[in-house]
DRENDOVO-392980 format. One record per residue: z, y, x of N, C-alpha, C in turn; residue in one letter. Coordinates in steps of 0.001 Angstrom, whole numbers, plus 500000, padded with zeros to 6 digits. Atoms other than C-alpha are relative to their C-alpha. Layout:
ZYXZYXZYXa ...
***
This chain:
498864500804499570887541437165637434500204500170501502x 499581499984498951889276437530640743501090498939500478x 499498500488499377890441435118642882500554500106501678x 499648499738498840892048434343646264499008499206500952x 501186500687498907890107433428649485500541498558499719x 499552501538500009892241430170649460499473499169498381x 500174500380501847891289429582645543497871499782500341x 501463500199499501887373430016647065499654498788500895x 499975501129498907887889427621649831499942498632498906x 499552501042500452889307425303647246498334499520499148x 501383499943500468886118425715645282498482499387500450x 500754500496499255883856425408647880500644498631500591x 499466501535499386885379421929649433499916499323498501x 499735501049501127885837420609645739497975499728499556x 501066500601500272881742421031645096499503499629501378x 500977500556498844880885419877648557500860498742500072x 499412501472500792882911416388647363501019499891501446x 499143499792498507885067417275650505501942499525499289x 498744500220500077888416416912648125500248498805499083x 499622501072501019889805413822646332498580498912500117x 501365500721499421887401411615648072500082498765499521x 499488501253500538888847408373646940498809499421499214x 500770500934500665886322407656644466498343500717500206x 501720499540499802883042409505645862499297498773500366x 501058500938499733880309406993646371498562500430499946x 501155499612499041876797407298648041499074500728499061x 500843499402500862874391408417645140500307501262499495x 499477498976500634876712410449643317500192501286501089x 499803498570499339877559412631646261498971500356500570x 501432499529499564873436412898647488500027501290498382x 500344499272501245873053414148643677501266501263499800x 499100498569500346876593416780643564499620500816500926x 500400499700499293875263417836646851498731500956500302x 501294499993500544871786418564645555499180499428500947x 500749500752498672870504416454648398500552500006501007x 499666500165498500871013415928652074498597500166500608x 501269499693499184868681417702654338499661498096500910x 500510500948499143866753414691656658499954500612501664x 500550499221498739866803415538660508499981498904500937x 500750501014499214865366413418662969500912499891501595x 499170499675499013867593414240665768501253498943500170x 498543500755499943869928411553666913500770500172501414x 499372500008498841872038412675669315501380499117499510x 498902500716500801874872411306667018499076498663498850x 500822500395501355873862409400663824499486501095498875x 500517498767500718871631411098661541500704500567499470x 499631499539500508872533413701659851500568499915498894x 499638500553501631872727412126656054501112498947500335x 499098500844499391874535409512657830501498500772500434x 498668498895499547877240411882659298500305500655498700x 499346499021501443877279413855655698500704499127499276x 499834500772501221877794410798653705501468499139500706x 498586500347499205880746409268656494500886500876499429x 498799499380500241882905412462656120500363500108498349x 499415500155501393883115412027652315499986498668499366x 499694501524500646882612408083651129501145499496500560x 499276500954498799885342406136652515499644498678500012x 500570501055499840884621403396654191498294499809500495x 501769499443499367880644404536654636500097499059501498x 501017499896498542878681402897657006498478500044499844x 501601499652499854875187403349657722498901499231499511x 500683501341500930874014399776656208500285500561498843x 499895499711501267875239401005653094498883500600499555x 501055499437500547872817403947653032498643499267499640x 501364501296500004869926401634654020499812499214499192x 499897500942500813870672399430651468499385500554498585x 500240499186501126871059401716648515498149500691500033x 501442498768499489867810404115650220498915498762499444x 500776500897500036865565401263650939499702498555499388x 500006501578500940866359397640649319500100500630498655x 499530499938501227867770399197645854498873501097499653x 500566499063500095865273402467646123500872500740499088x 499402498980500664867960404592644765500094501307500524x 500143498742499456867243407410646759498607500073500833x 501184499927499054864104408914648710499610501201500766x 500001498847499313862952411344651007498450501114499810x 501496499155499997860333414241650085500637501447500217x 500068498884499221859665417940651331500826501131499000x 500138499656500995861668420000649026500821501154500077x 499376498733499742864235422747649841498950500597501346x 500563499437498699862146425302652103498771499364500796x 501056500892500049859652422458651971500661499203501826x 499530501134498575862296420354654884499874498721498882x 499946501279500587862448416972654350501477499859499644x 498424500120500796865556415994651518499832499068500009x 499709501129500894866841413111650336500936500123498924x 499561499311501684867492413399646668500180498401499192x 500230501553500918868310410249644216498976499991499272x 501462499970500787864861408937642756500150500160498633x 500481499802501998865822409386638854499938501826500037x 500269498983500161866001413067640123498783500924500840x 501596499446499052862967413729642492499120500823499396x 501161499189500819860684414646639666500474501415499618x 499786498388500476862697417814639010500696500953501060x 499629498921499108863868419058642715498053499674500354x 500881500073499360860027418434643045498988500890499197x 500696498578500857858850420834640261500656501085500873x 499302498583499819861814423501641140499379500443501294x 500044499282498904860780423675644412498450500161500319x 501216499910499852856531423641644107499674501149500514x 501089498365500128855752427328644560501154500737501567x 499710499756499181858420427794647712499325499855501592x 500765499288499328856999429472650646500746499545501012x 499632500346498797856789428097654038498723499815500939x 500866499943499489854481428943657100498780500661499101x 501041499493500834852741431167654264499577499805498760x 500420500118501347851933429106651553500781498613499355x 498656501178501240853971426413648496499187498849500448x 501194500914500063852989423337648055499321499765498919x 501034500132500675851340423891644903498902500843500872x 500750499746499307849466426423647015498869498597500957x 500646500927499290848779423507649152499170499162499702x 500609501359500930847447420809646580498908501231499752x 501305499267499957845056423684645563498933499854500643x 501061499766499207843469423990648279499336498701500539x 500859501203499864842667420309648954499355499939499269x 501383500500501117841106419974645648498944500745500105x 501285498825499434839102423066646420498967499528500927x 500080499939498937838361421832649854498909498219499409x 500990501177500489836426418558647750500788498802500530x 499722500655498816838273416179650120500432499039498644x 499522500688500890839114413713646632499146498632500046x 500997501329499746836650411100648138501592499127501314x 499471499922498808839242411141651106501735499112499407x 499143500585500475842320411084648615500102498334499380x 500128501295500681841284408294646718499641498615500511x 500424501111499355840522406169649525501626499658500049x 498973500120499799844154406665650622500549499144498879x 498983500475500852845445406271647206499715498494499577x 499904501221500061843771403059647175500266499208500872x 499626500824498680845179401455650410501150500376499482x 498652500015500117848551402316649506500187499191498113x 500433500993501055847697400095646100500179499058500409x 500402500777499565846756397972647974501500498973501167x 499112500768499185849437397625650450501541500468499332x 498287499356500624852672399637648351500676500728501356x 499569498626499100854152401334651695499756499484501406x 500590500717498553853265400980655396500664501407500632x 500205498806498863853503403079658406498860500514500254x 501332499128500096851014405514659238498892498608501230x 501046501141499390849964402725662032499708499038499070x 499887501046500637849852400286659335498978500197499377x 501655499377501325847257402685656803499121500113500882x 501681499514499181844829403327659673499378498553500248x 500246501361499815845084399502660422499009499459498754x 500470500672501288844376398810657020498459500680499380x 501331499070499989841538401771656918499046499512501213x 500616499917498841840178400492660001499460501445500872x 499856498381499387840893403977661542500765499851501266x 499033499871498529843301402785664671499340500569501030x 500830499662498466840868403471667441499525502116500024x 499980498958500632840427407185665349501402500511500206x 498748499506500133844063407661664933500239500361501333x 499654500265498768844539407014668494499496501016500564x 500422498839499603842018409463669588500524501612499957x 499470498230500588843394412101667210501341500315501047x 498803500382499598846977411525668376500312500603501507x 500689499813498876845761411860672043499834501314500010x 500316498243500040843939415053671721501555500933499746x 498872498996500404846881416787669866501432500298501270x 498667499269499134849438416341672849499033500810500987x 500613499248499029846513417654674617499989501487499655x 500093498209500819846629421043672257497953499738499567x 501347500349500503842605419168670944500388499808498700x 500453500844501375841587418358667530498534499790499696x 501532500043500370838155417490667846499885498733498968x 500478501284500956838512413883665821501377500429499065x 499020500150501413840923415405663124498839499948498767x 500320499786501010839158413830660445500440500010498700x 499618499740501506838974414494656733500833499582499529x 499082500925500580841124411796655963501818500156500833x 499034499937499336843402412424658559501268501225498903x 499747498896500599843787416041657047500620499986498660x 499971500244500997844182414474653568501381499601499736x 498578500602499903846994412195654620501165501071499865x 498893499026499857849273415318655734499860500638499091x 499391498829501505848423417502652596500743499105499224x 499337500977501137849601414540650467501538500047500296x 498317499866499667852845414581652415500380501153500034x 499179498221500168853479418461652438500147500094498142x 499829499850501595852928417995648533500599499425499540x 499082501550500791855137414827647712498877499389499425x 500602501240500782852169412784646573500339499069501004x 499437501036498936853211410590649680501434500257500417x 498378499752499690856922410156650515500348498915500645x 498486501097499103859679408419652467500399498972499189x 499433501381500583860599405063651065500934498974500570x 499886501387498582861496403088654178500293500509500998x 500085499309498507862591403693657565500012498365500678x 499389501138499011862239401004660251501415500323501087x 498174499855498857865538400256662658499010500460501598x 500693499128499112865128401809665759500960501349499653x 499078498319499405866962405385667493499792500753498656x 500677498649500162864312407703665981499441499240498498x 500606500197501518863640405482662213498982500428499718x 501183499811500756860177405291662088499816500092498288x 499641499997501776859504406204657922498602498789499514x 500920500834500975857676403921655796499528501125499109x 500426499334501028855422405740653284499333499446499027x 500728500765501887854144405094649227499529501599499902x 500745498915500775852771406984646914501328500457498842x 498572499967500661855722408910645051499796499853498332x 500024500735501594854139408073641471500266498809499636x 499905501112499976854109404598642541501866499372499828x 498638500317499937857923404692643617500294500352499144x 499522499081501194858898406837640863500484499137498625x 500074500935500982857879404090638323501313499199499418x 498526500793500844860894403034635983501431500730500849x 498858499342499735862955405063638169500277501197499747x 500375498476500098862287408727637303500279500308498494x 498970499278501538865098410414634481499243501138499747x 500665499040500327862814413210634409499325500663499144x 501031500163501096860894414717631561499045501235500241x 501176498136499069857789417293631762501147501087499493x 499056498829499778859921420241632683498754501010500170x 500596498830499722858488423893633366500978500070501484x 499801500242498105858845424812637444501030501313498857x 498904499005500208861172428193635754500922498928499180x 498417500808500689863629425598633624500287498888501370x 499549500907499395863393423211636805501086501084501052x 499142498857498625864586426356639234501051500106499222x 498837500008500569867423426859636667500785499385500012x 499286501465500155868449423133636297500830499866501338x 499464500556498781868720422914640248500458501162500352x 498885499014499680870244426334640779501239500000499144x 498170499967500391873287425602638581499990498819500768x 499947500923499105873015422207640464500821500204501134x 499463499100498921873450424323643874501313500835499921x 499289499066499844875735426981642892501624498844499524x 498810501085500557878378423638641238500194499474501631x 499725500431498937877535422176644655500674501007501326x 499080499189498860878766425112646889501007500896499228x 498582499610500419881491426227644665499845501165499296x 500365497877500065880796430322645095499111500298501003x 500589499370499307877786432044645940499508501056499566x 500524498673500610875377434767645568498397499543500324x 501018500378500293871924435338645308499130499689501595x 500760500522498738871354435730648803500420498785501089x 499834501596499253873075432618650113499280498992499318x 501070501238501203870844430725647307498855500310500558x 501317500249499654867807431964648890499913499624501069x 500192500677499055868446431413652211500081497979500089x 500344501156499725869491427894651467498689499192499047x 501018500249500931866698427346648501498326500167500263x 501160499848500255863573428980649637499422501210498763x 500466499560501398863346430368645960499835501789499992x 499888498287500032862147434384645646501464500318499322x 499360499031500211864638437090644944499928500151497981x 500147499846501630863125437161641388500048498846499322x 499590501260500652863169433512640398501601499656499960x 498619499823500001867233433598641430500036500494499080x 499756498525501093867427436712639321499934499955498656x 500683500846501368866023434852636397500691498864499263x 499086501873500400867973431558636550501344500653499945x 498570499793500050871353433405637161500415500518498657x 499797499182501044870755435660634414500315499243499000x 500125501040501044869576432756631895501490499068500140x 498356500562500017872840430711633177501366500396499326x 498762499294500666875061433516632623500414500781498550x 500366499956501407873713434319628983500786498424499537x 499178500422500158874810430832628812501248499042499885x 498561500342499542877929430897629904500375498767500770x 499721501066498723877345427862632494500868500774500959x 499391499366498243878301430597635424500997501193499574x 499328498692500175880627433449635563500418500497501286x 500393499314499058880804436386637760501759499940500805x 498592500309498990883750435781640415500050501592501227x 499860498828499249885478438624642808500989499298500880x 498786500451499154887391437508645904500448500759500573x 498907498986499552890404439371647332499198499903501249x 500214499615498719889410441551650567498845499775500434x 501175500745499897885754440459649630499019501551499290x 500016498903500768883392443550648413498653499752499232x 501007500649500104880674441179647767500052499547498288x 499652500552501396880427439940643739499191498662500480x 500882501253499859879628436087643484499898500103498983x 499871501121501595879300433393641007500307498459500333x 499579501541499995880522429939640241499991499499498712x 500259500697500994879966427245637895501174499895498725x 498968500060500885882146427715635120501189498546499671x 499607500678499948883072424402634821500865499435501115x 499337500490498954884210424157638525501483500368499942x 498231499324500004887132426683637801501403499249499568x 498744500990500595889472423894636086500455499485501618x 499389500946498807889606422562639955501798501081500472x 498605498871499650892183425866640216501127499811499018x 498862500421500723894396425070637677500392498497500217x 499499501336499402895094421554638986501040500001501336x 498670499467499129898307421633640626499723499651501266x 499916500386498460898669421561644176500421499285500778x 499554501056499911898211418403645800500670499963501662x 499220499977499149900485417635648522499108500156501948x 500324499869498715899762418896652587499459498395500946x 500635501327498804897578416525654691499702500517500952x 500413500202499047896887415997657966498920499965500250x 501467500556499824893411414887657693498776500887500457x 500890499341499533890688416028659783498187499326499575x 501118500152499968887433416145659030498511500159500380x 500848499252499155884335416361660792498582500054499255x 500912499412500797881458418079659673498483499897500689x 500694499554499139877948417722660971499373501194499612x 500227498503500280876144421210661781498770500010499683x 501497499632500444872984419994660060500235500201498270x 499979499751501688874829420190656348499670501409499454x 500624498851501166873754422405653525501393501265500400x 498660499651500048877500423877653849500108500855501289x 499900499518498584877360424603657560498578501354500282x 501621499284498949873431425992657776500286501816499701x 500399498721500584874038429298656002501457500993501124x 498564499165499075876540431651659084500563500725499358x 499443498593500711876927434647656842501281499750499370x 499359500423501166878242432679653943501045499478500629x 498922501152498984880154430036656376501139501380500239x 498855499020499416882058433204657900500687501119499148x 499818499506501159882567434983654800501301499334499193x 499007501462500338885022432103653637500889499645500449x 498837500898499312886234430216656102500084500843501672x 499956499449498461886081433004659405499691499324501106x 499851501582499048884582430516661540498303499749499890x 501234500087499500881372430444663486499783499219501263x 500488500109498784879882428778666600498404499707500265x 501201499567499226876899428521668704499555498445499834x 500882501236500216874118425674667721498790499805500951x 501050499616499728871936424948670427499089498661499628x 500431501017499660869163422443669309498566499571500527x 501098500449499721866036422660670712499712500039501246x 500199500180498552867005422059674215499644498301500042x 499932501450498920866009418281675950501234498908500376x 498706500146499732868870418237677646500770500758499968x 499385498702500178871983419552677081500586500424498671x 500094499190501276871930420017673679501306499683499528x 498591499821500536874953421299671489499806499194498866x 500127500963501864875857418944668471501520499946499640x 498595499758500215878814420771667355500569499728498447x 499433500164501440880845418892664321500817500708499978x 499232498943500365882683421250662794501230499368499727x 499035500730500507886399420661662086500857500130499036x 499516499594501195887635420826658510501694499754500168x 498701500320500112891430420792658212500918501047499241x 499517498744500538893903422007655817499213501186499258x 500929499004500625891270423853654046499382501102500898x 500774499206498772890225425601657265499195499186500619x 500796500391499045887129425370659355500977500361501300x 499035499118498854889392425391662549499436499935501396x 500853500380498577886493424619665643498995499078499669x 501132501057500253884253422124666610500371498992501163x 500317500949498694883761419096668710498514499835500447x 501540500222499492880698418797670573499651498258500637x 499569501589499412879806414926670986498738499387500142x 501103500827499695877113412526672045500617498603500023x 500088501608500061876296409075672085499695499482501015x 500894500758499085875234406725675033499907498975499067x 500374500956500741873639404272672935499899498463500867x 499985501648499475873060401353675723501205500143500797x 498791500451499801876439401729676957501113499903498968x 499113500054501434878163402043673633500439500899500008x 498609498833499752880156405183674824499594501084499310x 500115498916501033880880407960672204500833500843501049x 500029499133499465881155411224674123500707501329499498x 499942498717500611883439414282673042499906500851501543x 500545499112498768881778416631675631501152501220499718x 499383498216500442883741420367674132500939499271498624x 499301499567501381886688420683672045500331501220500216x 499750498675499707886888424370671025500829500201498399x 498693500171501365889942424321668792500403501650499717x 500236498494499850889678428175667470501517500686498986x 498873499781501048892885427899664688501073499398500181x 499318501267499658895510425938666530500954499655498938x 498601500805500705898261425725663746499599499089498970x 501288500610501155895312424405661588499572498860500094x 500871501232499290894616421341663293501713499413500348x 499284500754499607897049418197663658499575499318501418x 500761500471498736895969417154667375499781498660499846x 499793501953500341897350413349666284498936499801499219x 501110500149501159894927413368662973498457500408500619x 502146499592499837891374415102665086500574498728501410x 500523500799499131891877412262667633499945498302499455x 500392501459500886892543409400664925498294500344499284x 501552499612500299889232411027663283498870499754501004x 501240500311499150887372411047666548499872498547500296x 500470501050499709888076407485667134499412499360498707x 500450500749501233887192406730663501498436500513500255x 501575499333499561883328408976664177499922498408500857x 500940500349498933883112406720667280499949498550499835x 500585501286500549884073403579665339498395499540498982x 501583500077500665881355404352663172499188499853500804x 500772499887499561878949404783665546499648498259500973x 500063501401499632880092400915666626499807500086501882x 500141499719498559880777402452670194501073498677500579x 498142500969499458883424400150672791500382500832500655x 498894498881499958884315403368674003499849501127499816x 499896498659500323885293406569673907500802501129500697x 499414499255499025885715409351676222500046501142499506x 499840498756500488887253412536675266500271501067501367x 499789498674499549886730415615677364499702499399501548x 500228500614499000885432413262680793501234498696500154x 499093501278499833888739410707680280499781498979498656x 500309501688501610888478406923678244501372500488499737x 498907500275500684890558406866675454500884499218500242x 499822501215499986892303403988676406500853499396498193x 499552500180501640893962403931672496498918499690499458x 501423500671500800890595403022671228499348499204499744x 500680501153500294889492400391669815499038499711499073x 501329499968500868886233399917668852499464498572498983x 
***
């Protein structure tokens, strides 16, 4: 089947819940999504926070918190590329098979669980797993408290900004395999910039919430690669590994088995020399007549699933820029700007958090007929209402139209 780039676009925006937003709501679009990476970085509001704004309407950031933490309908464990996701808890148990045997810094995290049990250290686990019994989820200051380990922790902690580990003990060691493996997970965040996490035990959370059934890790890689390929519209095998983790031959396996049957079918885009695929079911979004021209801008942050992959991104939508984030100061935090079915630039923006002031540092507007100027500055004051700023300076001048 051959389509047009604009018929791809449409594709891609319809599984990234980008079109006909009206009735998206917070769970459903973590789960069409196949998650929302976690990133710790607030120069803006987090990242899941910024993903879940440009498509709920209405979204604010209590919401997530609410749903995440009071309702536990969602949670955070290591699972694309072994980053930290947040996935809805009735589906954890099966992005937590698919992704066991993906390779990072060398070795999976079944690799990983191996080697603790090897390593005897199950005097170590089982202390843990009984303090988190004991207490259901804490902060890591909270389990050492409760281990009588603070004066230990402290030491360790110490050493390590020193580049030491002479008091990393056993238990210490134990704690972090449990969390590279998902037997310990995200449950909780305290308030605060930087959301300290609360941690459980993810069998514990799991309990009465987990749709899951014993799966095989090759039917779970299948399940969550048609998952993926529904959630980005059209891809191929090598935009699935870069954003997945998953070998060359496990792709190769699941696409095949898909397309035997007949979930996926093989797609060709005009002026493209590349063959994809897309979810069979997505293709009805192309025969749905064409809904009337908007204005509406949307801003994208550049930590989504959608944004991370350049090749694919520029392949599509012609439309790249420069991410810098592991400067101090300085740093780029460029939202991308959806409009009209074009990526057409970015804004680059910050926060002053104790003065309230939302910051568009760079607008680099790269598609001008693509962009309503009126609609990306009602958008930016809507970002900077979110962010519950009282003002908002675009480009070194206050808005004075802004009302926060």
């Amino acid at each position: 089947m051959q389509i047009t780039i604009n018929d791809a676009r449409k594709l891609i925006l319809s599984g990234q819940c980008l079109l006909k937003k009206d009735k998206n709501q917070v769970v459903q679009v973590v789960s069409d999504l196949s998650g929302i990476q976690y990133d710790p970085c607030p120069i803006l509001h987090l990242n899941h926070y910024l993903a879940l704004w440009s498509r709920v309407p209405g979204f604010r950031a209590a919401d997530y918190d609410r749903i995440a933490y009071e309702e536990g309908a969602l949670a955070e464990a290591n699972l694309f590329k072994r980053n930290l996701f947040i996935a809805p808890a009735c589906e954890l148990d099966l992005y937590n098979t698919a992704t066991e045997n993906v390779l990072r810094w060398g070795n999976s995290r079944a690799q990983e669980k191996q080697a603790r049990q090897g390593k005897e250290l199950s005097a170590e686990e089982e202390t843990l797993r009984r303090a988190f019994h004991e207490i259901h989820a804490c902060t890591k200051s909270d389990l050492w408290a409760q281990l009588g380990l603070t004066q230990e922790w402290k030491a360790y902690t110490a050493e390590r900004k020193q580049g030491q580990h002479q008091h990393f003990l056993p238990i210490f060691q134990t704690f972090f395999g449990m969390r590279i493996t998902n037997d310990i997970i995200v449950c909780n965040r305290l308030s605060g910039t930087f959301r300290e996490p609360v941690f459980t035990l993810r069998a514990d959370f799991l309990k009465e919430k987990s749709a899951a059934v014993e799966i095989s890790n090759t039917d779970a890689i299948e399940t969550v690669l048609y998952k993926l390929i529904c959630a980005f519209g059209i891809t191929d095998a090598t935009h699935m590994k870069a954003i997945s983790g998953w070998s060359a031959e496990d792709i190769a396996a699941a696409v095949a088995s898909l397309r035997l049957r007949e979930l996926i079918c093989d797609i060709k885009v005009e002026s493209r020399k590349k063959s994809y695929v897309a979810a069979s079911k997505s293709l009805t979004v192309l025969q749905q007549p064409e809904a009337a021209e908007t204005n509406e801008v949307t801003l994208l942050s550049p930590m989504e699933g959608m944004i991370r992959d350049k090749r694919w991104l520029n392949a599509f939508f012609s439309y790249s820029f420069a991410f810098e984030y592991f400067k101090k100061k300085g740093m780029k935090w460029p939202l991308s700007i959806l409009s009209q079915n074009e990526l057409a630039g970015f804004a680059d923006c910050s926060f002053d958090r104790k003065k309230k002031r939302f910051i568009v540092k760079e607008l680099d507007i790269q598609k001008e007929k693509a962009v309503d100027k009126d609609a990306l500055y009602r958008s930016l004051c809507s970002l900077a209402s979110f962010h519950d700023a009282d003002e908002l300076f675009i480009l070194g001048e206050k808005h004075h139209g802004y009302l926060g």
